[in-house]
C-alpha positions, 0 to 999 in steps of 0.5 A: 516735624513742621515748624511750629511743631519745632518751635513748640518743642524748643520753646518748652525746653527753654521754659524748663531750664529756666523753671529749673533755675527759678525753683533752685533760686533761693529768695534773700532778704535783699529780694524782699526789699525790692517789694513796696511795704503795705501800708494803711496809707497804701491800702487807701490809694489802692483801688478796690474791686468787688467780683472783679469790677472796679468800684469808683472812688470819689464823689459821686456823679452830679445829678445836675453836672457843669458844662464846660465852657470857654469864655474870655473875661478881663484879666482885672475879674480873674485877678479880683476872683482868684484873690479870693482863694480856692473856689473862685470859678464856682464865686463867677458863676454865683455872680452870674446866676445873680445877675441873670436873676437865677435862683442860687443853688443850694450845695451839699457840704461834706 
């Protein structure tokens, strides 16, 4: 007998004393609570397949994306923009398409 041959044979006897062990085990309720209830809130989390392919959740890709940019403004303009809430990157770059005289875009609202 070679040793793979060995190997094999000592490994499926070792699978079945153990399977031998797991089908005597009897499942009690302490087993279950290891297992995270399943919710609404956790279907909704979760990600949705359809013929084992992945279905991208979110919004969808932009027709016309951003480019991202690096660019060094005084801290005044970034403080000035930030007060102004969430949406201060998007405030910039309105203020930029008008002083560069470009049309402004007109954004879909959810």
């Amino acid at each position: 007998m070679t040793a793979k041959k060995r190997n094999t044979a000592v490994n499926s006897k070792r699978a079945g004393s153990d399977m031998k062990k797991v089908d005597a085990y009897v499942l009690t309720k302490k087993d279950y609570d290891e297992i995270p209830e399943l919710t609404d809130e956790w279907f909704k989390r979760a990600d949705f397949h359809v013929g084992g392919k992945l279905i991208a959740r979110g919004r969808p890709p932009s027709a016309n994306p951003k480019q991202s940019t690096s660019l060094r403004l005084d801290p005044e303009v970034i403080a000035h923009f930030r007060r102004g809430g969430r949406g201060w990157q998007s405030r910039i770059n309105a203020a930029l398409r008008k002083v560069a005289k470009l049309p402004a875009v007109k954004r879909k609202k959810a």
